[in-house]
C-alpha positions as CSV (number, residue, x, y, z in Angstrom):
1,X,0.0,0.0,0.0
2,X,2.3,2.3,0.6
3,X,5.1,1.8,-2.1
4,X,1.5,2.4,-3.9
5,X,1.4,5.8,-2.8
6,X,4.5,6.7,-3.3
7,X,4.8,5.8,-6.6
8,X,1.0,7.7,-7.1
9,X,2.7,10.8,-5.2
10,X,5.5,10.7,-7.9
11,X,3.3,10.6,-11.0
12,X,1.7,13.8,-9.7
13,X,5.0,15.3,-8.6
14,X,6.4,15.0,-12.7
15,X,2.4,16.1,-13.7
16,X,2.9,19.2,-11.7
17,X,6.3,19.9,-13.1
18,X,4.8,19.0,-16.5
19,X,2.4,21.7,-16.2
20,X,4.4,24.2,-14.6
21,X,7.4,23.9,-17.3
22,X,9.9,24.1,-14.7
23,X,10.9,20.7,-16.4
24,X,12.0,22.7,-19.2
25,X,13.3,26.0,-18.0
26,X,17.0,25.3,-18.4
27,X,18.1,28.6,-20.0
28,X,19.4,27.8,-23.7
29,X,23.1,28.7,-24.3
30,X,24.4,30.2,-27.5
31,X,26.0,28.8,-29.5
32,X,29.3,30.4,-32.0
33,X,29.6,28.2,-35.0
34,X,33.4,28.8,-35.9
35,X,35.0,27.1,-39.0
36,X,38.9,27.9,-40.5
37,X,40.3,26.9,-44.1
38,X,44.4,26.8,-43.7
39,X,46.3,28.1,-46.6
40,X,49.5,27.7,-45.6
41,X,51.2,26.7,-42.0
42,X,55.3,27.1,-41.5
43,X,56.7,26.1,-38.5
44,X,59.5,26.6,-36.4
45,X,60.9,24.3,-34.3
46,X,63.6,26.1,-32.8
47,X,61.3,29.2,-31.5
48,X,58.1,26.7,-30.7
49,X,55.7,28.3,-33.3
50,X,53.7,28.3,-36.4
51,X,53.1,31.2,-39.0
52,X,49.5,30.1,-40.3
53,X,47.7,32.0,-42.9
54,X,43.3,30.8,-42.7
55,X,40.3,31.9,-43.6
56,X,37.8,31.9,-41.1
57,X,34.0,32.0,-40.1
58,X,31.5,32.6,-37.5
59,X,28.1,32.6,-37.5
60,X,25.2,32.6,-34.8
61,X,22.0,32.9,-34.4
62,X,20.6,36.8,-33.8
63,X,20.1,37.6,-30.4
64,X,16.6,39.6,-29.8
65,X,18.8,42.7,-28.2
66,X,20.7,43.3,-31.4
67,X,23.0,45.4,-29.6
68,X,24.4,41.8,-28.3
69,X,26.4,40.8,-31.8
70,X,28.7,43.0,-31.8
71,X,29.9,41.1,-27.9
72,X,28.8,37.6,-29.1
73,X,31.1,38.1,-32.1
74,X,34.4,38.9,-29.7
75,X,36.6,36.4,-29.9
76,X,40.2,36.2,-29.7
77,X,42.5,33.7,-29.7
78,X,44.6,32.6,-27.1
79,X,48.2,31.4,-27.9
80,X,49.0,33.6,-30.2
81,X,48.2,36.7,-31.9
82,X,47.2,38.0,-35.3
83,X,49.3,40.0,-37.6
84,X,46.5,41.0,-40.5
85,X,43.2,40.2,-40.2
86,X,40.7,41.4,-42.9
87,X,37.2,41.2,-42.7
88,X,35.5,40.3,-46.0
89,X,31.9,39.4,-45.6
90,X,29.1,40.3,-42.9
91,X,25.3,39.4,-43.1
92,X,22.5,37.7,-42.1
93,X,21.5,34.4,-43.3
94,X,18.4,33.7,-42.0
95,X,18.1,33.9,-38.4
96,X,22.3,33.6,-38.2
97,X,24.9,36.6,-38.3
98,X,27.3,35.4,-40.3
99,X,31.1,37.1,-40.4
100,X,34.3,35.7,-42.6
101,X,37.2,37.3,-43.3
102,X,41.2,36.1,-44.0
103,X,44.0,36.1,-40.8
104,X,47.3,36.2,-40.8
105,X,49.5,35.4,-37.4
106,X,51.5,33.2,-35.4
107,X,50.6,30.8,-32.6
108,X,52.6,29.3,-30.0
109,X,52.7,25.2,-29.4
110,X,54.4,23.1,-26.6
111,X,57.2,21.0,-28.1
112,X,58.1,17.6,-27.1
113,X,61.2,16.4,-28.7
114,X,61.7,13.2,-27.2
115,X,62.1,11.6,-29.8
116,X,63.3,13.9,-32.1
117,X,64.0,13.0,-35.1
118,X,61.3,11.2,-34.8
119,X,58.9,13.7,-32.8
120,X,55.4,14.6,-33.5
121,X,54.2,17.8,-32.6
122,X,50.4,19.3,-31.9
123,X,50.1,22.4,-33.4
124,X,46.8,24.4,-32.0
125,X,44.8,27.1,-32.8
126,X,42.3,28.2,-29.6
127,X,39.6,30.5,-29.6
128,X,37.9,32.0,-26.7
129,X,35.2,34.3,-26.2
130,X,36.9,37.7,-24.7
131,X,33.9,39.0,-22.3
132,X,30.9,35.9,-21.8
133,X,31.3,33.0,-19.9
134,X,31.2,29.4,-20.8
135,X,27.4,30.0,-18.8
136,X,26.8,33.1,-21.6
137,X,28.3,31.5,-24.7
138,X,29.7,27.8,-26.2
139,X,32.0,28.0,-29.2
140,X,31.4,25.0,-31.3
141,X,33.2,24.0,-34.6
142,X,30.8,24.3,-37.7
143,X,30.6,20.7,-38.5
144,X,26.8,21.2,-40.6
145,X,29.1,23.0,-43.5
146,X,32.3,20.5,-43.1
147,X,29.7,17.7,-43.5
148,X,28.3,19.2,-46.6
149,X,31.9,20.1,-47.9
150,X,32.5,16.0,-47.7
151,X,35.6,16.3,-46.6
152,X,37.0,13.7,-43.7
153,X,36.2,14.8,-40.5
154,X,40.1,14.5,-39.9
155,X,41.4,16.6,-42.7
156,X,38.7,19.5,-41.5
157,X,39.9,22.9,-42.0
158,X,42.6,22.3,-44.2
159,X,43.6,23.1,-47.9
160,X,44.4,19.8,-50.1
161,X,47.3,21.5,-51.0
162,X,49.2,22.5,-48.0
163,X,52.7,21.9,-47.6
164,X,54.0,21.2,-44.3
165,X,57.8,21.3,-45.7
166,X,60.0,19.1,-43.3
167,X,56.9,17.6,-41.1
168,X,54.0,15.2,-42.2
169,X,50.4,15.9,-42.0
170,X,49.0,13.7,-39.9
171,X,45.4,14.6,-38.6
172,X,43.4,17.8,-37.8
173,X,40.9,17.6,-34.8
174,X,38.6,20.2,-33.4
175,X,38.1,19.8,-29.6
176,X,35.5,22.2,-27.8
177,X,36.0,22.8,-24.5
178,X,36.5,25.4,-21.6
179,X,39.0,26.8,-19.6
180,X,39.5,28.1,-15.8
181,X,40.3,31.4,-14.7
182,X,41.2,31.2,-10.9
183,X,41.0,35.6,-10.8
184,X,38.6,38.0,-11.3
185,X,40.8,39.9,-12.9
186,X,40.7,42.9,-10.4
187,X,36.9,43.6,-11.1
188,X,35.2,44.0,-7.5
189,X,31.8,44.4,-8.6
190,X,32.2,40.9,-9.7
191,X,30.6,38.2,-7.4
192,X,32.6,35.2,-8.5
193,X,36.0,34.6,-8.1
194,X,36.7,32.3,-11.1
195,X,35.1,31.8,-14.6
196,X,35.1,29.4,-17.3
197,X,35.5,30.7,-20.7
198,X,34.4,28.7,-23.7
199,X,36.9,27.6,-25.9
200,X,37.8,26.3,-29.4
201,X,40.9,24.5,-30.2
202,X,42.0,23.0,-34.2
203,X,44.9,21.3,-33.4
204,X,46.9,20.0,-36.4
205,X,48.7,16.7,-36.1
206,X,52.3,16.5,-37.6
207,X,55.6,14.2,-37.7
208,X,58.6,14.9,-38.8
209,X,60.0,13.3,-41.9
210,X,62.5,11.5,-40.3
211,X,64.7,10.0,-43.0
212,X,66.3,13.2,-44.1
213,X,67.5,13.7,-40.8
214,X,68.4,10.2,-39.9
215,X,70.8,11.0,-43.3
216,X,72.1,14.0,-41.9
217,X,73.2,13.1,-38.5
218,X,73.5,9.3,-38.5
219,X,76.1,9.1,-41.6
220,X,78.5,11.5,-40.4
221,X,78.2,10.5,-37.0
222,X,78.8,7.0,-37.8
223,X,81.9,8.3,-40.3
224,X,83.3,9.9,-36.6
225,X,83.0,6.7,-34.8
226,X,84.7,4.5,-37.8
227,X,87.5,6.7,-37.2
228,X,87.6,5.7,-33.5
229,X,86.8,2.1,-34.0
230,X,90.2,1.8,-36.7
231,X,92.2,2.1,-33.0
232,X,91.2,-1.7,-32.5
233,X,93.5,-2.4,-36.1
234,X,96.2,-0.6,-35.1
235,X,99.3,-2.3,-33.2
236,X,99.3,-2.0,-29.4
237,X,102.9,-0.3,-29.2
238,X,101.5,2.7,-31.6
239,X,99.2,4.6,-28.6
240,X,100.3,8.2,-29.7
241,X,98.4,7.0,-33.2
242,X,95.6,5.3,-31.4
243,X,95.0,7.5,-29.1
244,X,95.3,10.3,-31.7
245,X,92.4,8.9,-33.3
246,X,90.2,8.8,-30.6
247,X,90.3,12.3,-29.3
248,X,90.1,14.1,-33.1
249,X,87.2,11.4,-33.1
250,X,85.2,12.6,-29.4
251,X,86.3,16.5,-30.5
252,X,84.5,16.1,-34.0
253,X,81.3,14.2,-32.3
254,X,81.2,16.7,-29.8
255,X,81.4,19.5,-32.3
256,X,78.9,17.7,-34.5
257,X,76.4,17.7,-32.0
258,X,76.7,21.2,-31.4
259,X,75.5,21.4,-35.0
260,X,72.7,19.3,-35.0
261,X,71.4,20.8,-32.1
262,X,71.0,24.1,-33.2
263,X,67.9,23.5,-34.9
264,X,66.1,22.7,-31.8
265,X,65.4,25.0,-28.6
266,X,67.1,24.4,-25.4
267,X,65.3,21.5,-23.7
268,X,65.9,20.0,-20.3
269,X,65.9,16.5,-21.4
270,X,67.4,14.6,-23.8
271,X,66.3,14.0,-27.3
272,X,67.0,10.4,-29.2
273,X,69.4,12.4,-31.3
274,X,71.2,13.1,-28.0
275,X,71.1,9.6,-26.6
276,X,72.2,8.2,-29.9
277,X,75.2,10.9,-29.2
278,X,75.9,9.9,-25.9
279,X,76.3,6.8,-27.1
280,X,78.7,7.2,-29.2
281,X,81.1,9.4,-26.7
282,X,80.8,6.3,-24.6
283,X,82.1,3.6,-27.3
284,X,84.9,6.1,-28.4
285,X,85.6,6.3,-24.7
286,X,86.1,2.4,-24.7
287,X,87.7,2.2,-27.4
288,X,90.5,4.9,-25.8
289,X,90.6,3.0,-22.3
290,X,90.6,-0.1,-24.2
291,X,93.8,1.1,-26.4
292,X,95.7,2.0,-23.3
293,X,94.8,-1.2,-21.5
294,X,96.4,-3.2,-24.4
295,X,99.3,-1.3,-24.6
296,X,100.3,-1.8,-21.1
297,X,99.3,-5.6,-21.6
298,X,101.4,-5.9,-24.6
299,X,104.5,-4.1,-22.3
300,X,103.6,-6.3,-19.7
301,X,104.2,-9.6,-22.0
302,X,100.6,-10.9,-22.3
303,X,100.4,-10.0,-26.1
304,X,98.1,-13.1,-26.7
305,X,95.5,-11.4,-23.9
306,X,95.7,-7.9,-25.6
307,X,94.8,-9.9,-29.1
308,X,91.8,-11.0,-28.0
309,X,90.8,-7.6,-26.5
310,X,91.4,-6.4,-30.1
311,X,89.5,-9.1,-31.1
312,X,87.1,-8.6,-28.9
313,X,86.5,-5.0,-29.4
314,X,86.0,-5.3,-33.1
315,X,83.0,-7.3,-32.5
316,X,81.8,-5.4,-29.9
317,X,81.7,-1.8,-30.7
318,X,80.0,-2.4,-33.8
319,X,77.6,-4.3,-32.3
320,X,76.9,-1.8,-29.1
321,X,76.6,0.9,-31.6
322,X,73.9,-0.4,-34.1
323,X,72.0,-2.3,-31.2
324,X,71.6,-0.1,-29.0
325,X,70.7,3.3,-31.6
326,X,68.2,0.8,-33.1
327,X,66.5,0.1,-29.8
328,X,66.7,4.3,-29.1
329,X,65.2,4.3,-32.4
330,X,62.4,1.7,-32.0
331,X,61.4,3.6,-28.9
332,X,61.2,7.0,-30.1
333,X,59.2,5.5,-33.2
334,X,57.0,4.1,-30.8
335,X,56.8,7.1,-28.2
């Protein structure tokens, strides 16, 4: 009887609601339709940005205080900032404001480069509302005119064309979202004390093309450490020759990496290219102690035990070299 009642007392409960419309009195957010077309995107890797020249557009619907589009339509965006940005077209379409114009400007990413060579970088472009709240206003991507375009929803917002020079297209995603402000920002009429702004982010998916690099830096390097590994060919009594080879053999490794490095930002970690590196000072450090230690063998009158050290080495540091850059590789591939 009662589990009757109760469930009698709930029917009218959701009537009553029903009736009053307090069901449905969730306030309807606005919504900015945004949608870019990439012409051409350079990026540097050494100052962490990207030069990207779009077209864009917005469009929403017409608030009933016309006064509100000129705030609906102020946006800006976030990590980076415009150098030209030319309006071409405003009007109404229907119910919808509709703005689209052509920008110019460079935006900021966060690097990772790991596994550089063989890094793959995020490169974003995020829009935010400049006055209204995520409570006030949702940016959205346009996906109703990507749909129609029928391009794949991964290759959104991008020209067929584009030319990414020494990195690989990869993906573009569009990701709405919002973003906390723990200030006010020094307004004391204001009753909260931290907003959430809409926001808007196309992040284009790259990688570099690796081979070209491994080219670059692998061949030379491994031209270096040939030099070095010649010390295990080379009689024990001749150490000024050996020994010779392997410091004008670390001196040119070190220098090389100097080189290679330039095209990269300081990091505080170390890149495969620098492990690979590192590996090599190690194996021409070896290959020094290891020509010193025969020597005094061979003085000492165990010359059979310095040949197979010799011996030994000439297997080994070839080995050690190519095994253990192939593993760096595999896991920077992989990262």
């Amino acid at each position: 009887m009662i589990k009757k009642q109760l469930k009698i007392y709930r029917l009218l409960a959701v009537f009553s609601c029903l009736v009053s419309g307090s069901l449905f009195s969730a306030p309807v957010i606005p919504k900015i339709y945004v949608g870019y077309y990439m012409k051409t995107v350079l990026i540097d890797s050494k100052e962490e940005k990207a030069a990207i020249d779009f077209y864009y557009w917005y469009r929403f619907d017409i608030p009933k205080d016309t006064s509100l589009i000129k705030t609906l339509a102020s946006v800006e965006y976030i990590n980076g900032g415009l150098q030209s940005n030319e309006v071409h077209e405003t009007k109404i379409i229907g119910n919808q404001y509709y703005i689209a114009g052509r920008a110019k400007g460079e935006f900021g990413f966060i690097a990772d480069y790991s596994a550089y060579p063989f890094d793959k970088q995020i490169i974003p472009i995020q829009l935010e509302h400049t006055m209204l709240t995520s409570n006030q206003v949702k940016i959205v991507v346009d996906s109703q005119s990507y749909f129609k375009s029928g391009v794949s929803i991964d290759k959104w917002g991008l020209s067929p064309d584009l030319n990414f020079k020494d990195m690989i297209f990869v993906k573009s995603l569009f990701q709405s979202d919002s973003r906390l402000y723990n200030t006010n920002f020094g307004d004391f009429t204001s009753t909260e004390y931290r907003s959430n702004y809409s926001q808007l982010s196309c992040n284009i998916y790259v990688k570099r093309n690796s081979i070209p690099y491994m080219l670059k830096f692998l061949i030379p390097l491994i031209i270096i450490l040939g030099l070095a590994y010649l010390v295990f060919f080379i009689e024990a009594n001749n150490l000024e020759l050996a020994c010779g080879l392997t410091v004008t053999s670390l001196l040119a490794a070190i220098a090389f990496q100097w080189t290679v490095s330039d095209d990269l930002p300081n990091v505080g970690y170390l890149t495969c290219a620098d492990k690979v590196f590192y590996l090599g000072y190690v194996l021409i450090m070896l290959a020094m102690v290891q020509t010193v230690w025969t020597y005094h063998l061979e003085k000492s009158g165990k010359d059979k035990l310095a040949l197979r050290m010799e011996m030994a080495g000439r297997w080994l540091y070839p080995i050690l070299f190519f095994g253990v850059t192939a593993t760096f590789i595999a896991l920077a591939i992989k990262y």
